[in-house]
KOLTOR-642857 format. One line per field, with one value per residue (C-alpha): residue in three letters; x, y, z. Coordinates in steps of 0.02 Angstrom, whole numbers. Layout:
! residues N
marlum <- c(ala  ...)
px <- c(X  ...)
py <- c(Y  ...)
pz <- c(Z  ...)
This chain:
! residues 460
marlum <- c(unk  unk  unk  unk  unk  unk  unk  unk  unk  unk  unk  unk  unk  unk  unk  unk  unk  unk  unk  unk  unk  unk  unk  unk  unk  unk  unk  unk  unk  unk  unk  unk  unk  unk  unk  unk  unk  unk  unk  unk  unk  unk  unk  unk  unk  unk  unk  unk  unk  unk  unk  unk  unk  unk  unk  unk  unk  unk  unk  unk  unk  unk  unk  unk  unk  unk  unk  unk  unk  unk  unk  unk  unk  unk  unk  unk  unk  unk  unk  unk  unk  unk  unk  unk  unk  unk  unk  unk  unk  unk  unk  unk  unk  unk  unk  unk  unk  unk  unk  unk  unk  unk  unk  unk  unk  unk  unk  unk  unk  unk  unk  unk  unk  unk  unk  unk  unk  unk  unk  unk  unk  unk  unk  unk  unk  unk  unk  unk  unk  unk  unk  unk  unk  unk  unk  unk  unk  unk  unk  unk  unk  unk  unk  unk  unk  unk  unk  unk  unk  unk  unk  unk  unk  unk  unk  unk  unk  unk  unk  unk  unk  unk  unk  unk  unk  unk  unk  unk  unk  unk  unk  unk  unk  unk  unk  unk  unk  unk  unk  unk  unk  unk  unk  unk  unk  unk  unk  unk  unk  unk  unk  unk  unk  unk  unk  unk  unk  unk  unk  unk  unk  unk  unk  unk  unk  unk  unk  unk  unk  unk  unk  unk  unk  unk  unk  unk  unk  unk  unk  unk  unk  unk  unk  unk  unk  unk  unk  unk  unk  unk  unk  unk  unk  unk  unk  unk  unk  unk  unk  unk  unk  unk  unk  unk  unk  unk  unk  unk  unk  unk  unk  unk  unk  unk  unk  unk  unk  unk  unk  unk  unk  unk  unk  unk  unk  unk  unk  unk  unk  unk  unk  unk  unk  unk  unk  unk  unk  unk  unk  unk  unk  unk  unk  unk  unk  unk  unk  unk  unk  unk  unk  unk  unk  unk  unk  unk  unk  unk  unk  unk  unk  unk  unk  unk  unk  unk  unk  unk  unk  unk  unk  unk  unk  unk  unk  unk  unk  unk  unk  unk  unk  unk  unk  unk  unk  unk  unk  unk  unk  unk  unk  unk  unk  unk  unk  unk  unk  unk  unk  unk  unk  unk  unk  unk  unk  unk  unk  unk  unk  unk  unk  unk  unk  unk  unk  unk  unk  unk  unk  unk  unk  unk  unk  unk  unk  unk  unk  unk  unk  unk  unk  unk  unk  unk  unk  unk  unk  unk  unk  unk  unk  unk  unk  unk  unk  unk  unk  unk  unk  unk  unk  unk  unk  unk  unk  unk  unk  unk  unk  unk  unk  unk  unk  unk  unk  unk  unk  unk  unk  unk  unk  unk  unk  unk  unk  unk  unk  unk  unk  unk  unk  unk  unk  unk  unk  unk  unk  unk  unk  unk  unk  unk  unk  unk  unk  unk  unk  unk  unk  unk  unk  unk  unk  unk  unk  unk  unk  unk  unk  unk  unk  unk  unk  unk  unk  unk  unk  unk  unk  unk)
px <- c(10923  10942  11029  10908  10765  10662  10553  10476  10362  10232  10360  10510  10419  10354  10534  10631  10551  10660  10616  10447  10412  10254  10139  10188  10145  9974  9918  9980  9855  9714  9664  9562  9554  9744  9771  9655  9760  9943  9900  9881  10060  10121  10108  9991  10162  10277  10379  10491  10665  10622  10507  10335  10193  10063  9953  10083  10067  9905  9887  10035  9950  9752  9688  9552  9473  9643  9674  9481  9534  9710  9648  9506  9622  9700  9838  9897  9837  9990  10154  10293  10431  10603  10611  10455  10314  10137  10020  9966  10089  10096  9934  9996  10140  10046  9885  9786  9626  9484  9630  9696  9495  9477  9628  9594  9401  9474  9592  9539  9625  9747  9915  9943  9944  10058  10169  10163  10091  10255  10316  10127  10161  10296  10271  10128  10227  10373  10241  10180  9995  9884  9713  9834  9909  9737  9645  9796  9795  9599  9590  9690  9871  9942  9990  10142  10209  10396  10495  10666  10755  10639  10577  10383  10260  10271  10463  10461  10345  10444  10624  10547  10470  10289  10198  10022  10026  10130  10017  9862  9973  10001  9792  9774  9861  10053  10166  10299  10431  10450  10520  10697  10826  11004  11165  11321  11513  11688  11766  11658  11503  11526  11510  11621  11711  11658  11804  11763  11569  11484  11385  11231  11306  11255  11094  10942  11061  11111  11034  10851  10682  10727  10820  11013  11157  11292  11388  11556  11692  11790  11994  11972  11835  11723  11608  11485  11375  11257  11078  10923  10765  10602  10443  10517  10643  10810  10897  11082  11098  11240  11305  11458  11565  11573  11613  11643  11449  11398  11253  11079  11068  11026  10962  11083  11031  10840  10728  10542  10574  10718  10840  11015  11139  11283  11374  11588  11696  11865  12012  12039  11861  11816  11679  11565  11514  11327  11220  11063  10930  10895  10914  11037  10934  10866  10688  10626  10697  10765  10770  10956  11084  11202  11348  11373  11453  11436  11574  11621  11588  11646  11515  11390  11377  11348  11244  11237  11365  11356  11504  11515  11513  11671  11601  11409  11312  11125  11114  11172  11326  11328  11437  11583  11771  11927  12099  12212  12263  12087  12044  11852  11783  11610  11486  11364  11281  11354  11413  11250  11153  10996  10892  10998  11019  10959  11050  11209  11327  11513  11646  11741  11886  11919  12076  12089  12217  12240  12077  11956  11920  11961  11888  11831  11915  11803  11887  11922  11855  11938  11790  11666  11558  11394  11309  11301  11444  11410  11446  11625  11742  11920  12070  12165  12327  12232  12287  12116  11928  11767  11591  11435  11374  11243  11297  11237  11357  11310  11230  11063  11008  11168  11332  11499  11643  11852  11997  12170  12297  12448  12621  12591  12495  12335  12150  12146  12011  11858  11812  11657  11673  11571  11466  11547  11503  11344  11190  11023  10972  11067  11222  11296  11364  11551  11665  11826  11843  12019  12120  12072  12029  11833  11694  11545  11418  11231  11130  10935  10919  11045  11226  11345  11513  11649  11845  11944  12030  11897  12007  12169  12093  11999  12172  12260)
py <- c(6204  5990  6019  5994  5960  6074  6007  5877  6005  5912  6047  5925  5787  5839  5879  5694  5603  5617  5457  5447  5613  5619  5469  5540  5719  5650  5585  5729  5845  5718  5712  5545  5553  5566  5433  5301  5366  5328  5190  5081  5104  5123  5013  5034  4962  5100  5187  5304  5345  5344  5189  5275  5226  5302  5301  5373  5530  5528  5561  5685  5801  5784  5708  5583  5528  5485  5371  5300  5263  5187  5093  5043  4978  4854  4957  4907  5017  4972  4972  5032  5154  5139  5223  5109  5236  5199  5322  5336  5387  5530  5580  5599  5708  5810  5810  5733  5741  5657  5514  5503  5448  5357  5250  5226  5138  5059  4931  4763  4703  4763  4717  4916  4951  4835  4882  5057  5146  5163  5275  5357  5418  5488  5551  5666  5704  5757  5881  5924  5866  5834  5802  5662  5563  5571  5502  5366  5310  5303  5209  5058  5109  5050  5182  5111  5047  5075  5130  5062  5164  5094  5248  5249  5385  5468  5469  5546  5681  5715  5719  5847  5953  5913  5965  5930  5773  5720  5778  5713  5527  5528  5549  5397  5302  5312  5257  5375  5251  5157  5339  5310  5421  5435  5484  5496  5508  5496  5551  5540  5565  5403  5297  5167  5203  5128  5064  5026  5004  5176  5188  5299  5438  5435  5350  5443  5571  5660  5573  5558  5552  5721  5774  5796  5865  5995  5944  5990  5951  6081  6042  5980  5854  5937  6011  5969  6067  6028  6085  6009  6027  6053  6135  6191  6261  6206  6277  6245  6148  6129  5996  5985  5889  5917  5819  5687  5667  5781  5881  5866  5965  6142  6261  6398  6471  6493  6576  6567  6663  6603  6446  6410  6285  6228  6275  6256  6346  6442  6385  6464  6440  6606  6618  6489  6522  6455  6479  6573  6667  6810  6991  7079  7187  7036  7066  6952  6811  6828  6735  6661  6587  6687  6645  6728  6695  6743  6774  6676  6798  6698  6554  6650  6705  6883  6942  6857  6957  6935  6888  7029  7046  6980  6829  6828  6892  6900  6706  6578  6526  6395  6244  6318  6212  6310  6244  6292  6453  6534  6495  6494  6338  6372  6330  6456  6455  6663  6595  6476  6517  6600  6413  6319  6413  6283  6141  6217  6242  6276  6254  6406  6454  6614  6675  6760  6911  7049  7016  7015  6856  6884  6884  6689  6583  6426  6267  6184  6055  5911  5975  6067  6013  6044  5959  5991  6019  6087  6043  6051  5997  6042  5971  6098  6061  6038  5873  5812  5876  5805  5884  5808  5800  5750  5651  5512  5384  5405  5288  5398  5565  5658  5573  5613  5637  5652  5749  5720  5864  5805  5823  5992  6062  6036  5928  5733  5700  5682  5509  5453  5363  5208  5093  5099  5288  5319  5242  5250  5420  5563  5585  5748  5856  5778  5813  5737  5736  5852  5699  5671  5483  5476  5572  5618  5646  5658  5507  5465  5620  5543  5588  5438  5419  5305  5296  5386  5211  5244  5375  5273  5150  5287  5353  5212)
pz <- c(7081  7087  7260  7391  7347  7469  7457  7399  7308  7167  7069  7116  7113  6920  6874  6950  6794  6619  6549  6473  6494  6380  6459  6634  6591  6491  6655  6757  6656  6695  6497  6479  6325  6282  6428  6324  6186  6236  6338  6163  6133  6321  6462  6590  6709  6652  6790  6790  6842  7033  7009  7027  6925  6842  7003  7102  6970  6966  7150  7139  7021  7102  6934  7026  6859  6795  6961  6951  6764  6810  6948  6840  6717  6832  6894  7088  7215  7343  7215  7275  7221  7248  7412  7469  7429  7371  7314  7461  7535  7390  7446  7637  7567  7455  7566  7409  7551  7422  7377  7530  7602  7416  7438  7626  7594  7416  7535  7530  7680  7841  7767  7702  7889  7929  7769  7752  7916  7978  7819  7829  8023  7979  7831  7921  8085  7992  7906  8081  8014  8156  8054  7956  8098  8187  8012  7991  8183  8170  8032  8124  8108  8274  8367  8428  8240  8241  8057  7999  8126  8264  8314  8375  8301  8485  8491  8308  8372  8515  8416  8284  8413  8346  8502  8447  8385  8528  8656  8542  8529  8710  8734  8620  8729  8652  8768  8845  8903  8757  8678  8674  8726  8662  8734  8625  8685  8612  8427  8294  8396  8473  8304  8266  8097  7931  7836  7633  7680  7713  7855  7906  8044  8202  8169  8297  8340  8210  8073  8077  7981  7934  7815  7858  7752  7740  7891  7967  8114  8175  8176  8380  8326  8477  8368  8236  8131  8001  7902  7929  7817  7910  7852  7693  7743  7771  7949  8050  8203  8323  8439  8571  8663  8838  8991  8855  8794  8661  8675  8619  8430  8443  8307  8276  8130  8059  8009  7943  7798  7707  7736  7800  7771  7698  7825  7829  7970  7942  7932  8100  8127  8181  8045  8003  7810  7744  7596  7618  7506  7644  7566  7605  7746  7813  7775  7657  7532  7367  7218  7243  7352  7400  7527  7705  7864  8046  8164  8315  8489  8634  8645  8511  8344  8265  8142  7953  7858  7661  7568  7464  7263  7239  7269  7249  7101  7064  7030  7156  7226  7366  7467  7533  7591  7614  7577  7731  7661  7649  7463  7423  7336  7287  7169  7037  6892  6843  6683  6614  6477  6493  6485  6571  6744  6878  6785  6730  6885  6880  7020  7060  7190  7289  7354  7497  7493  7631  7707  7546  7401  7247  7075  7066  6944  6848  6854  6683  6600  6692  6818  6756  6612  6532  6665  6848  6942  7133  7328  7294  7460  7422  7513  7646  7525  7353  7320  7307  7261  7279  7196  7159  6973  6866  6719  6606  6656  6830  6948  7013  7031  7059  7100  7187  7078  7138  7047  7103  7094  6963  6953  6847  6967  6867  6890  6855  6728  6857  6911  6963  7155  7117  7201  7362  7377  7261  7226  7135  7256  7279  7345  7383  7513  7536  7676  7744  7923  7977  8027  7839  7885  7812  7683  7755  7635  7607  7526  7526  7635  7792  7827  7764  7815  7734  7751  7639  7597  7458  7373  7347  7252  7148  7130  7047)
């Protein structure tokens, strides 16, 4: 599936490159003799889409001779890619141990310290790696280096629940009461609303150095839900307001076996619906997503209860949003060919009649295409929808996209949102708030929010 990218597997990270496939892949298999070879015609500088460079692949896929021949060749040890990351930093992620020491001793001064230890930290907390953060920090990474959110290696620890390396940080000399604590009140979690500039939500509340998306109000705007992606596996956490302040984030969903998220209440939000690969017994994992709910018992949930076949098959169908009259809009690849499975999602709709959905009906082709089409959020009165997609005209790895309901009752041609919504990374996960005044959506793994303003302008 493109959706999430759970991780940030060496399989994701082999299957983000589509543009020099061959010179990536020849250095991926480590063959130094087909790496002299295309080098004569390719350039040692070559990146691909996401800006990584041959090193960074290198490091990915374990090939040491290929990085002692790259680096050998002149290429930089510290280059960045577009998100900031170095091969080093791969080797952190991928816990490349030989090229993590290698790149450590091959340094020729402090400045990647300075530079990247903040991204290193928390690369490793985030991975809850002990021997890591204790091989960075002792290797001169100041223990107290802050990231772009301003959050110390000790406060990271703490908000991510990495025990360990908090208690190891705190032995080292971290220092407790510079670990910030955060209290949010009002609508909107406290945030001041973006207008036609979208803004990171609830920065160090709710949006972290984890990975946030899938998130949803309920119709009093006193309670938020959304998925989180930890160790793998992606999980649903919960937050309230009460006495005006909203709580601290709880889990409410997880398990260590299979994921949940995507989560999307009701319209009379007595069911919260998610996306999950757990079998049907609960047991184990299966191969697909399928889409189940949980009902609401006073101030808890009950039990995961699938779907049912009307709606899920044997492949996957995920991201829920219900118009105001209980029609399903949902994603699957049912219908793809045989080779095209993970890449070939349509956008379907449900309705609900005398308790039970319906047979699911695929959109046309003012929606869905030969590409991508998922994470659909649908308008309570269908006058508007919103998926993400992944098509050559768009901007990065998987766009948003709007349809507007015409006069005849059909789907507007599919625009893409543009540059004030979408970027380079990947945007997905859209939802408008129930006062219908701003998207929230998922980009470079944060929530976003924006005003719908946005969609008025698409409209014309």
């Amino acid at each position: 599936m493109i959706k999430k990218t759970t991780l940030l597997s060496l399989l994701t990270f082999l299957c983000l490159n589509t543009k020099g496939q061959n010179i990536y892949n020849i250095v991926c298999s480590g063959n130094l003799t087909q790496i002299d070879s295309v080098l004569k015609h390719e350039k040692l500088t070559s990146t691909d889409e996401q800006g990584r460079s041959l090193l960074h692949w290198a490091v990915g896929c374990n090939q040491i001779p290929a990085f002692d021949e790259l680096v050998k060749r002149g290429l930089k040890l510290n280059q960045e890619d577009k998100n900031g990351h170095t091969a080093l930093y791969v080797a952190v992620q991928f816990k490349r141990d030989t090229l993590l020491n290698k790149i450590i001793q091959m340094q020729k001064n402090n400045t990647w310290k300075v530079k990247q230890g903040a991204l290193l930290l928390e690369r490793a907390i985030l991975d809850n790696n002990l021997p890591y953060v204790q091989k960075l920090v002792n290797s001169g990474i100041d223990i107290e280096i802050v990231n772009k959110r301003g959050s110390s290696p000790l406060e990271i620890a703490n908000r991510v629940e990495a025990d360990e390396i908090a208690k190891w940080l705190v032995s080292q000399g971290a220092d407790e009461s510079r670990v910030r604590s955060f209290t949010v009140r009002g609508s909107y979690l406290g945030q001041t609303p973006p207008r036609l500039e979208r803004k990171v939500f609830a920065p160090n509340f709710i949006s972290t150095e984890e990975y946030e998306f899938g998130s949803v109000f309920n119709a009093a705007g006193t309670e938020f839900y959304y998925a989180v992606e930890k160790g793998g596996k992606p999980f649903i956490r919960y937050t309230k307001l009460e006495n005006g302040a909203w709580s601290q984030p709880v889990t409410i969903l997880s398990s260590d076996k299979y994921g949940y998220n995507d989560p999307f209440l009701s319209p009379d939000e007595n069911r919260l619906y998610f996306i999950s690969k757990r079998s049907l017994d609960g047991n184990s994992a299966k191969d697909d997503h399928d889409i189940w709910y949980v009902k609401r018992e006073g101030d808890a949930w009950s039990e995961p209860i699938n779907a049912g076949p009307n709606i899920n098959s044997e492949f996957n169908e995920y991201y829920i949003s219900f118009t105001q009259t209980g029609t399903m809009y949902f994603a699957s690849n049912v219908n793809a060919s045989a080779n095209r499975k993970q890449s070939n999602q349509d956008i379907y709709y449900s309705k609900f009649i005398d308790g039970k959905f319906q047979k699911p009906v695929v959109l046309g082709s003012a929606i869905n295409t030969e590409n991508y089409e998922a994470d659909v959020f649908i308008a309570p009165d269908e006058s508007y929808l919103i998926f993400c997609s992944t098509r050559p005209e768009g901007l990065g790895r998987g766009d948003l996209y709007i349809s507007f309901k015409n006069d005849n009752g059909g789907w507007s041609e599919a625009v893409n949102m543009g540059e004030l919504v979408n970027t380079e990374h990947h945007e997905l996960c859209p939802y408008v708030t129930p006062d219908g005044k701003y998207m929230l959506y998922t980009s470079n793994e944060d929530i976003y929010w924006i005003s719908t303003e946005v969609f008025e302008q698409l409209k014309k």
